[in-house]
C-alpha positions as CSV (number, residue, x, y, z in Angstrom):
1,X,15.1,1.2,7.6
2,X,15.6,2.7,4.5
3,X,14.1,7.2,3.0
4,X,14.4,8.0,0.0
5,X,15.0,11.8,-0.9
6,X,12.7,11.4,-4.0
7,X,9.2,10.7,-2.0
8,X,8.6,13.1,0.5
9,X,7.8,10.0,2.8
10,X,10.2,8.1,5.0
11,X,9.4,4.2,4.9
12,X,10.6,2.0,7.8
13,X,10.6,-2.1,7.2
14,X,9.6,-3.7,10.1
15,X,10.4,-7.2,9.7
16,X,8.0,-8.9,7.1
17,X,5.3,-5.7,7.2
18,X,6.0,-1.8,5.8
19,X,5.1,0.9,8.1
20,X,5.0,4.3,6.3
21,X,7.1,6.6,9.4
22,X,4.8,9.7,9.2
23,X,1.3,8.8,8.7
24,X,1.5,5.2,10.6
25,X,0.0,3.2,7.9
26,X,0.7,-0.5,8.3
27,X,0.8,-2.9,5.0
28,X,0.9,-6.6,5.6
29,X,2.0,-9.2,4.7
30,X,5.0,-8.4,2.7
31,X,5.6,-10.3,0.8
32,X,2.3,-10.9,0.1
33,X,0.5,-14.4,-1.6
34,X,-3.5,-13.7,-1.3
35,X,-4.8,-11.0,0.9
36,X,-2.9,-7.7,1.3
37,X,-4.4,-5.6,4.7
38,X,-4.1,-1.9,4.7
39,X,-4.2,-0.4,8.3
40,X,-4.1,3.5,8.3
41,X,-3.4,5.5,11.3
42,X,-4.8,9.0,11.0
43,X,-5.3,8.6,7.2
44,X,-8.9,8.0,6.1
45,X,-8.5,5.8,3.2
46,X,-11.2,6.4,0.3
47,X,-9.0,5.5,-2.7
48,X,-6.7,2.4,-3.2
49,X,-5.0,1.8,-6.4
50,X,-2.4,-0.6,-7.5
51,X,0.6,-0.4,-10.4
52,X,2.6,-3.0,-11.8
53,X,6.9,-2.1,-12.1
54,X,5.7,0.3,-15.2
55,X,3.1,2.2,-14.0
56,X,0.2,0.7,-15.5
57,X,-3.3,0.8,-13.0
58,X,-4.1,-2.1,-12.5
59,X,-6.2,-2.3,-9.4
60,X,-8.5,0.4,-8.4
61,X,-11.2,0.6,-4.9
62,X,-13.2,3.8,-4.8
63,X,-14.5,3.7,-1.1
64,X,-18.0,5.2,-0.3
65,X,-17.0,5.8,3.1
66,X,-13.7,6.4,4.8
67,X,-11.8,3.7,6.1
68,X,-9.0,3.0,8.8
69,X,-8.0,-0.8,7.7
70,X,-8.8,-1.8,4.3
71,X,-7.8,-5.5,3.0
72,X,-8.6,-6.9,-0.4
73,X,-7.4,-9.6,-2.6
74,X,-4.6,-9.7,-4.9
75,X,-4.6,-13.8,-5.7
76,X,-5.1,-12.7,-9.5
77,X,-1.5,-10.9,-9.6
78,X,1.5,-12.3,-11.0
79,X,4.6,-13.1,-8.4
80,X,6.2,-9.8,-8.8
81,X,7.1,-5.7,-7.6
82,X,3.7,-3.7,-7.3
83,X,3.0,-0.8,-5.9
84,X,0.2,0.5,-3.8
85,X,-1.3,4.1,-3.4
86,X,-3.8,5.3,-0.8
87,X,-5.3,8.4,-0.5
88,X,-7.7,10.5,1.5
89,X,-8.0,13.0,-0.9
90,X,-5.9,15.1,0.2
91,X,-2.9,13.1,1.2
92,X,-1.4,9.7,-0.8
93,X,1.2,7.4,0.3
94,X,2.6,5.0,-1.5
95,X,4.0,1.6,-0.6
96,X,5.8,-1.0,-2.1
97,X,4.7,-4.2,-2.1
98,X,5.5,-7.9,-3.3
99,X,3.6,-10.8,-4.4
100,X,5.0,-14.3,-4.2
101,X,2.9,-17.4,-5.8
C-alpha cells in the first residue's frame, strides 16, 4: 500500500480496486473505462465531484438523499489521472482514479 503525509487519509490498493484505510470506501474499477462504483462504508455520500490532473470540476452529483454505493458514468472522460471527492458534509475523501479508453 502506499500514505501519504500530505492527506490526512491512508489509501491501501487492493489489486485493481482503492480502498480508502479509515472510512472503508471502496472505488472500482481502477482503472476505470465506463462506469466508476463508489461503495462507502460508514460515510453517507451526498456530494461526488470529479477533477482532472489541474484541478478543474469537471463532474459534479448533488444527492437528495444519502447514499452507501453510488456508481455513475464517466464514458465522456478522456483516458487519463482524475480525481474523485466524496463527502457527507462533514467528512471528504478523496481517491484517485484512472480512465483508460
Amino acid at each position: 500500500g502506499c500514505s501519504s503525509t500530505s492527506a490526512p487519509y491512508v489509501l491501501l490498493t487492493v489489486g485493481m480496486n482503492a480502498i480508502d484505510a479509515e472510512s472503508g470506501i471502496y472505488f472500482y474499477p481502477n482503472p476505470v473505462t465506463n462506469q466508476l462504483t463508489i461503495e462507502s462504508g460508514q460515510l453517507k455520500i451526498d456530494r461526488v465531484e470529479v477533477y482532472d490532473v489541474v484541478g478543474e470540476k469537471i463532474i459534479n452529483y448533488q444527492l437528495s438523499t444519502f447514499n452507501s454505493q453510488f456508481s455513475f458514468d464517466v464514458s465522456s472522460l478522456t483516458s487519463g489521472i482524475y480525481f474523485v471527492r466524496v463527502s457527507d458534509g462533514e467528512k471528504t475523501v478523496t481517491q484517485k482514479i484512472i480512465v483508460q479508453r
